[in-house]
C-alpha positions in Angstrom: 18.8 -12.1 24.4 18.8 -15.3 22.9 15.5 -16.6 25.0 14.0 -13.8 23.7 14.3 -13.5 20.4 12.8 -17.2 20.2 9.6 -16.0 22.1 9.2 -13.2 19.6 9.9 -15.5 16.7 7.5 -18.0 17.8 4.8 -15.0 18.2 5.5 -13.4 15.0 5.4 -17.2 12.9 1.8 -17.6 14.3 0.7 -13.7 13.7 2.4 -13.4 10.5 1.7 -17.1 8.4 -2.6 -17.8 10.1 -3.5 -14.0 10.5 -1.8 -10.7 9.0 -1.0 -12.1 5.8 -4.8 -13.2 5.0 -6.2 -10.1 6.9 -4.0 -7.6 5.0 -4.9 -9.2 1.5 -8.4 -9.8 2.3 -9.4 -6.5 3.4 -7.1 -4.9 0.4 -9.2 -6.1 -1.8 -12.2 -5.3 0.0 -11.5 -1.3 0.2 -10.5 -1.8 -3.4 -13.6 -3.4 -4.5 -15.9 -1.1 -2.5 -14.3 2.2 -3.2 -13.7 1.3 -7.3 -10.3 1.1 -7.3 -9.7 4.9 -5.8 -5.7 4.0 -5.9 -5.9 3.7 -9.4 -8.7 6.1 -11.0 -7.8 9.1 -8.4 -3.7 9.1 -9.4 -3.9 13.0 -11.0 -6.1 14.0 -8.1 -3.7 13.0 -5.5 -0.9 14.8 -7.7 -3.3 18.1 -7.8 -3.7 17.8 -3.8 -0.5 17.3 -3.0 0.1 21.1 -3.8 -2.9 22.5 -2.2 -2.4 26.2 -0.8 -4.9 26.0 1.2 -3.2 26.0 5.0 -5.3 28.5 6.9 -7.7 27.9 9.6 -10.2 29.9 10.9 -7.8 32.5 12.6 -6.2 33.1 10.0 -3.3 31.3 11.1 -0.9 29.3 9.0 -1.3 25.2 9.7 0.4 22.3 8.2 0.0 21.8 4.8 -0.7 18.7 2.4 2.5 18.0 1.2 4.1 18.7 5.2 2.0 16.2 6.3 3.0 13.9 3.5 6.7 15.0 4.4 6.4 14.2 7.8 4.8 10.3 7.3 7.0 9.8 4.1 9.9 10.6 7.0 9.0 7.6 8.2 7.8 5.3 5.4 11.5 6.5 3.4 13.9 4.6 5.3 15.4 1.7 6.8 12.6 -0.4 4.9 13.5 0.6 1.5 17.1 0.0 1.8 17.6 -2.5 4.7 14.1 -4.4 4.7 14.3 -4.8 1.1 17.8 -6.4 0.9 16.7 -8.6 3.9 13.4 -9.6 1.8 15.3 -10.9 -1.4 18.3 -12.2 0.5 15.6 -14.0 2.7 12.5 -14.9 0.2 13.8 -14.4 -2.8 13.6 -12.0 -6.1 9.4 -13.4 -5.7 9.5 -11.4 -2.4 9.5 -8.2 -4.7 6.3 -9.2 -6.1 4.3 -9.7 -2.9 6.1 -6.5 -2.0 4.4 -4.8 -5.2 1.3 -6.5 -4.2 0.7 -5.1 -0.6 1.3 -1.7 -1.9 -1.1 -1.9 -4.6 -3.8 -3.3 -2.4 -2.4 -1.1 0.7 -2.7 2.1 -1.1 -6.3 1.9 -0.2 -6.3 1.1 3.1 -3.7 4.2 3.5 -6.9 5.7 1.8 -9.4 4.5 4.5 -7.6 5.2 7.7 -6.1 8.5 6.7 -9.3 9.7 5.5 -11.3 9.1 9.1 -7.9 10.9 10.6 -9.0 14.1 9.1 -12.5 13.3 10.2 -12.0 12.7 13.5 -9.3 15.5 14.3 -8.9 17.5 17.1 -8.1 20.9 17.5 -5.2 21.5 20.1 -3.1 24.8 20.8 -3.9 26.2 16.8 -2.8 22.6 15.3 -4.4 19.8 14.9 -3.9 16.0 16.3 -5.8 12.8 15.3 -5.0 8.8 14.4 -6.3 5.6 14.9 -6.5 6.3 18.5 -9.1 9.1 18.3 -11.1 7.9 15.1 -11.3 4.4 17.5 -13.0 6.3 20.9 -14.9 9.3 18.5 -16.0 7.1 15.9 -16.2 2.9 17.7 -16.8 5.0 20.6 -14.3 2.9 22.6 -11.9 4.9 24.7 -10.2 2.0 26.1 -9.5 0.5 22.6 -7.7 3.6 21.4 -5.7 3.8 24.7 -4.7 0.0 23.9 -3.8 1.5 20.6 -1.6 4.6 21.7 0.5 2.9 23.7 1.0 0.7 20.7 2.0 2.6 18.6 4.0 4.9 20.7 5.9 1.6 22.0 6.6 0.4 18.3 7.6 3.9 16.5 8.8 5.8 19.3 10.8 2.9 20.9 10.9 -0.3 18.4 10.8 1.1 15.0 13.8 3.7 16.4 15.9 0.8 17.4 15.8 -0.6 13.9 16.9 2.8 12.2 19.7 3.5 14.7 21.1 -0.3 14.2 20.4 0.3 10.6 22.7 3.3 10.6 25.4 1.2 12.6 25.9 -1.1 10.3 26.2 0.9 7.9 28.8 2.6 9.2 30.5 -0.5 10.8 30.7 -1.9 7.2 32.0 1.2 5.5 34.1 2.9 7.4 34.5 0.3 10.8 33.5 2.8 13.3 32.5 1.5 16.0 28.7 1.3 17.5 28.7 3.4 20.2 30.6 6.3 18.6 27.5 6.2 16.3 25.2 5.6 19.3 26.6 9.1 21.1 25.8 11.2 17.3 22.9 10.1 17.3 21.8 11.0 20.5 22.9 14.1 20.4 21.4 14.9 16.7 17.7 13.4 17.8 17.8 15.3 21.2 18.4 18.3 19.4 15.4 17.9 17.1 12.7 16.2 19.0 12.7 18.9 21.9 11.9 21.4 18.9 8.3 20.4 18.8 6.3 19.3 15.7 6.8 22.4 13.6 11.0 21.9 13.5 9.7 18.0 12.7 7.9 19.3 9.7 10.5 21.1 8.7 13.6 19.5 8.8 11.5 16.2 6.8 9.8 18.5 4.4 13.7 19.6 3.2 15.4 15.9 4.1 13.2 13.2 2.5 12.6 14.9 -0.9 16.5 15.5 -1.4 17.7 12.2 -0.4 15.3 10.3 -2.2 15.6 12.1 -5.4 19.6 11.2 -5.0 19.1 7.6 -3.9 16.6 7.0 -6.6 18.7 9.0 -9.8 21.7 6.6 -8.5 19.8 3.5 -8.9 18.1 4.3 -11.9 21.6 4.9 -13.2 23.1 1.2 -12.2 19.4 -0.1 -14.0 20.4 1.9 -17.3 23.6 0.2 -17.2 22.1 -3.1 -17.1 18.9 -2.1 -18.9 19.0 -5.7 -21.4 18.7 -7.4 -18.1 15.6 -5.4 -16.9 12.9 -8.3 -18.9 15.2 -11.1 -17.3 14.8 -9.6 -14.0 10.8 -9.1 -14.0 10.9 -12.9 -15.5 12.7 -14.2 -12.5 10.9 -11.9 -9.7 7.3 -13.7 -11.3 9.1 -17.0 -11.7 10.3 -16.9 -8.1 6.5 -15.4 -6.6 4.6 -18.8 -8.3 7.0 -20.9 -10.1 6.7 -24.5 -9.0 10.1 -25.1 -7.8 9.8 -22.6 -5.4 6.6 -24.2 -4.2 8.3 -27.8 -3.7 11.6 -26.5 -2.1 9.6 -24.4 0.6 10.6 -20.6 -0.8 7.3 -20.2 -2.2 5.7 -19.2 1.6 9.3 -17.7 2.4 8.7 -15.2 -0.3 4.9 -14.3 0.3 6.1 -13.7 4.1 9.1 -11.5 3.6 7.9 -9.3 0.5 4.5 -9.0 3.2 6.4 -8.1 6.1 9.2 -5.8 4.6 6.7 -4.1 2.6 3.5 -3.4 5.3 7.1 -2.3 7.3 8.1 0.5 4.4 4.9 1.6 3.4 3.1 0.8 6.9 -0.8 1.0 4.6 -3.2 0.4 7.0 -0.7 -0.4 10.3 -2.2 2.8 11.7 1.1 5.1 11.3 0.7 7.6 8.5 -2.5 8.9 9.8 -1.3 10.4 12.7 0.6 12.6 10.2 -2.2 12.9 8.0 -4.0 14.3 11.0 -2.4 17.5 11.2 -3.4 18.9 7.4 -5.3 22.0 7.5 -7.5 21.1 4.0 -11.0 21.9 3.2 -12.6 18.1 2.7 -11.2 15.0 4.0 -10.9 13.0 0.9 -7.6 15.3 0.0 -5.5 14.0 3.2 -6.5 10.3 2.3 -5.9 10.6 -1.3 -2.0 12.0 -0.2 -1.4 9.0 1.8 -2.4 6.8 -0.6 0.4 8.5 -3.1 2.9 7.9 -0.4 2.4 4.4 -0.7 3.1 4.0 -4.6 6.0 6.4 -3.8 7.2 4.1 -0.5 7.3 0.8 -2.6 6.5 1.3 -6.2 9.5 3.4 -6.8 11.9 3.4 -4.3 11.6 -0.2 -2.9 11.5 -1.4 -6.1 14.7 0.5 -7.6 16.5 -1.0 -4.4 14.8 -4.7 -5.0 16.4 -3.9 -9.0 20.0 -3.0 -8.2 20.3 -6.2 -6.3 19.4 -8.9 -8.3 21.8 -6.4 -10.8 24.5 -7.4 -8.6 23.8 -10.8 -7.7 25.4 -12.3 -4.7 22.0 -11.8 -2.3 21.5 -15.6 -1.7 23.0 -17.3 0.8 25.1 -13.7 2.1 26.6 -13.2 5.7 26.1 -9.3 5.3 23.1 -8.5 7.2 20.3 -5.5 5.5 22.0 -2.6 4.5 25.0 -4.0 4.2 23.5 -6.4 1.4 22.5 -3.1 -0.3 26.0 -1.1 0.3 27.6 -4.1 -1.7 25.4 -4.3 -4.5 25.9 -0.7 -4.8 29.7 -0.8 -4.7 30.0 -3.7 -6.9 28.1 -1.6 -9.8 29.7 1.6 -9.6 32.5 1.5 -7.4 33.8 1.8 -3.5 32.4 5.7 -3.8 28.5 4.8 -3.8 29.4 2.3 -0.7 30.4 5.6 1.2 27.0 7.4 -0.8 24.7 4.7 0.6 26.4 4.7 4.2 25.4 8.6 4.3 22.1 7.8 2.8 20.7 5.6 5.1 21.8 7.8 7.4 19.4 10.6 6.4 16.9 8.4 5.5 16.9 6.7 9.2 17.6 9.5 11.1 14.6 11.8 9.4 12.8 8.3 9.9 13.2 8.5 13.9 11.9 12.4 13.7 8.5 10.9 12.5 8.5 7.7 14.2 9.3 10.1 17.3 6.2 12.5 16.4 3.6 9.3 16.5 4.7 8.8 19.8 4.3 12.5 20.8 1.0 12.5 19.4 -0.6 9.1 21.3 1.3 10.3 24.4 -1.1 13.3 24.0 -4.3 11.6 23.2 -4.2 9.8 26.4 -2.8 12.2 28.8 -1.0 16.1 28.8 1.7 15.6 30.7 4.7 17.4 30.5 6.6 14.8 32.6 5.1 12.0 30.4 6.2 13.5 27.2 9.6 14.4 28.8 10.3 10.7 30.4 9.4 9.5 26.6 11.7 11.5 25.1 14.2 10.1 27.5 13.3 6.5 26.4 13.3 7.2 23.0 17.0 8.2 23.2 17.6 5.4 25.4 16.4 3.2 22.1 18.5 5.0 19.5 21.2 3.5 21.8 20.0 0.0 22.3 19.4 0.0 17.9 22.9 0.7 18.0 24.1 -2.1 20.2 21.7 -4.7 19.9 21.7 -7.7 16.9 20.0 -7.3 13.4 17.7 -10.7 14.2 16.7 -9.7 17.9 15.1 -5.3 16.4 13.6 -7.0 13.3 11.6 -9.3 14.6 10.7 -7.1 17.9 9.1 -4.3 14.8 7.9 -7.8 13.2 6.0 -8.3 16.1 4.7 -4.7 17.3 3.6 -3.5 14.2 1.4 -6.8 13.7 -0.2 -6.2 17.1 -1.1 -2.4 15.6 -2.1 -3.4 12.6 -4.9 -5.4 13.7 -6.0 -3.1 16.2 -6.3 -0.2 13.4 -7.5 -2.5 10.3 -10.5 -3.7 12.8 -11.1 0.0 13.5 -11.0 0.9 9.9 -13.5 -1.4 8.2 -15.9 -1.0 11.1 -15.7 3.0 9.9 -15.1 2.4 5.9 -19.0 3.3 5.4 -18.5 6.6 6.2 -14.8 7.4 4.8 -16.6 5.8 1.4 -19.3 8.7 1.6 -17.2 10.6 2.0 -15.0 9.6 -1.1 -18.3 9.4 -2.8 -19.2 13.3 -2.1 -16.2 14.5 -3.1 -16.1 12.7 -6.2 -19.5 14.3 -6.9 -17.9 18.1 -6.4 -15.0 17.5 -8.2 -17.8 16.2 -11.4 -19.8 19.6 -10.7 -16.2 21.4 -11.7 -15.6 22.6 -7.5 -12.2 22.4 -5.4 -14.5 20.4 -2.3 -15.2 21.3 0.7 -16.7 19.0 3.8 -18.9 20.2 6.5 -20.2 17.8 9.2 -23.6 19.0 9.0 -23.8 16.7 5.5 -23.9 13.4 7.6 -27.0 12.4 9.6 -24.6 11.0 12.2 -22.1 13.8 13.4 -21.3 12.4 16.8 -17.9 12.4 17.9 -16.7 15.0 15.3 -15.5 18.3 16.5 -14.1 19.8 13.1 -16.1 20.4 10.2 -18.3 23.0 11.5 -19.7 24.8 9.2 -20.4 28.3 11.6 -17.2 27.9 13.8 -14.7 25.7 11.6 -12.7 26.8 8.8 -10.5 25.6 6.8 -9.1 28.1 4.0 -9.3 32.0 4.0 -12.6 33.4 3.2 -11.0 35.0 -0.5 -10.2 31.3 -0.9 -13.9 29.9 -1.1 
């Protein structure tokens, strides 16, 4: 174990300081540049979208809606990462790491934008719901088959498998540091719980997020607005040190200046995942009548990722102080910070948080899988043998160290995101058209609609039609 967790970390110090970290920024600012800031200038659109009624297709049949979709990525991006990732950030890079967080969400919201946007393009239809991601945008729209099977079983490797192992260790030390009970009691729960859910199929996925991730972030969020208010004269002090921290000179000298830009990067591409290729697999399986409306969602579910809830996290621990230099590892940081503010009862709060957050987290991590699984082969013995290993993960997250499932996700979701961000900018031409067109309808008053038959270049696109393809109920138009 020990072997190999030097190999990854060697890997992920050369991906991570000479090549994600200047790629990420880079092409940030680039979509933000070339689209005119849609993260900013669209925020009541994405609010109006959100809500769209709009879920039938052209049988008349009920498909997933906006805000399911968003449920089912925010299942994912709500989790481990806010709570864990941003404890291990601070205690790691210091209060500066929450500004570089900040920063890759501002930047990432349009990326999430981009990619989420050619998802709904480049969707398929299959059995009455529809499937799509960075793997079929890549072979549809680069044309590149081979490319988007390199990417599925990327993805499926680091959600399905990786990512899983870092919620279900998440959980156990959450539990080990609350209540002492040990790993492989929690290892069995989990099992059973995820078995029960992922052999329901996407619907019971959508479902069981769309009432999970709303609660429990509302609850985890009231409670640390509540420890802010009762430290709210220390707020200014604590936006003066995250900015001191991110440039200040000392920091620069003493090394912690790089620390921080690395882990505020990392833990917050890992939270919100903008651009790594992840949310648009969920984004994919919207039934909406242009586009533009899935993209604009994602982009919300960014600011919601790290905005809010990574930075109320990132706020209740430099409220309790004591991050630098601790023994506790993640979540454990943040159970502390929490206990030391209001008491031994919001240790036992967060331990059953993070559980919900996690587990709902391996129902859409587990869904990504599902859906690359799909895009390069329907197999029934496939899908059943990854189902197997996917359970076989929970259990290893449960056992294995903090260190060794970190910097394994470090490491696979670094690989994905290069593959998908190549496959994005090579595509933004048409996603910003797109963004352009629906601008235009929304100017001229209409709810927009998209039809393929409006680009000169429809190749690869299988939705959209405008004599065979729906996406609302005639009365709706």
């Amino acid at each position: 174990m020990e072997f190999l967790e030097y190999i990854v970390g060697v890997m992920n110090d050369f991906l991570w300081s000479y090549i994600l970290i200047i790629v990420l920024i880079g092409l940030g600012l680039y979509y933000t540049i070339k689209t005119n800031f849609v993260q900013f200038r669209t925020i009541p659109e994405m609010f109006r979208v959100i809500m769209d009624k709009r879920t039938f297709d052209s049988s008349g049949k009920k498909g997933t809606s906006p805000f399911q979709a968003f449920a089912i990525s925010a299942a994912s991006r709500v989790g481990t990462g806010n709570m864990a990732g941003v404890a291990s950030a601070v205690a790691l890079g210091g209060p500066g790491a929450l500004f570089w967080m900040w920063l890759i969400a501002l930047l990432g919201a349009a990326s999430g934008f981009v990619e989420s946007t050619l998802a709904q393009v480049y969707k398929v239809k299959d059995d009455n719901q529809y499937r799509g991601g960075p793997a079929y945008y890549i072979e549809k729209g680069l044309k590149k088959r081979w490319l988007g099977i390199v990417f599925a079983v990327t993805i499926t490797f680091t959600y399905g498998l990786v990512f899983n192992s870092v919620q279900s260790n998440t959980i156990s030390l959450a539990f080990e540091g609350q209540f002492a009970l040990d790993s492989r009691i929690v290892a069995v729960v989990l099992v059973i719980l995820t078995a029960l859910v992922i052999f329901g199929g996407l619907k019971s996925i959508a479902n069981v997020s769309q009432i999970i991730v709303p609660v429990m972030a509302i609850l985890y969020v009231v409670l640390a607005l509540v420890v802010l208010f009762m430290n709210l004269s220390a707020v200014p002090d604590m936006f003066a040190l995250i900015f001191a921290n991110a440039f200040g000179i000392q920091q620069v000298a003493g090394g912690g200046f790089g620390a921080a830009i690395m882990m505020g990067i990392k833990r917050g591409l890992f939270s919100n995942e903008a651009g790594m290729g992840a949310a648009p697999n969920a984004a994919a399986t919207a039934e909406v009548s242009h586009p533009v409306k899935q993209g604009l969602v994602q982009a919300l579910g960014v600011f919601f990722d790290t905005i809010l809830v990574c930075t109320a996290t990132g706020f209740v621990i430099l409220s309790a102080g004591g991050f630098a230099g601790s023994e506790a590892d993640g979540i454990q940081i943040t159970q502390n910070a929490f206990t030391q503010m209001l008491g031994d009862w919001a240790g036992v709060f967060i331990a059953i948080a993070i559980f919900l957050f996690a587990f709902s987290s391996i129902l859409g991590n587990y869904y990504y899988g599902e859906s690359n699984i799909a895009y390069i082969k329907e197999s029934k013995t496939a899908l059943f043998i990854y189902r197997i290993i996917v359970l076989a993960m929970v259990v290893f997250g449960t056992l294995a160290s903090f260190d060794l499932v970190w910097a394994l996700a470090d490491l696979t979701m670094a690989i994905m995101a290069l593959i998908n961000l190549y496959a994005i900018t090579r595509l933004f031409k048409l996603a910003n058209r797109l963004l352009k067109d629906y601008m235009q309808q929304r100017k001229e008053g209409k709810d927009p609609v998209f039809y393929k038959d409006l680009l000169d270049d429809q190749e690869g696109i299988e939705c959209w039609d405008r004599k065979t393809e729906s996406t609302s109920k005639p009365e709706d138009k």
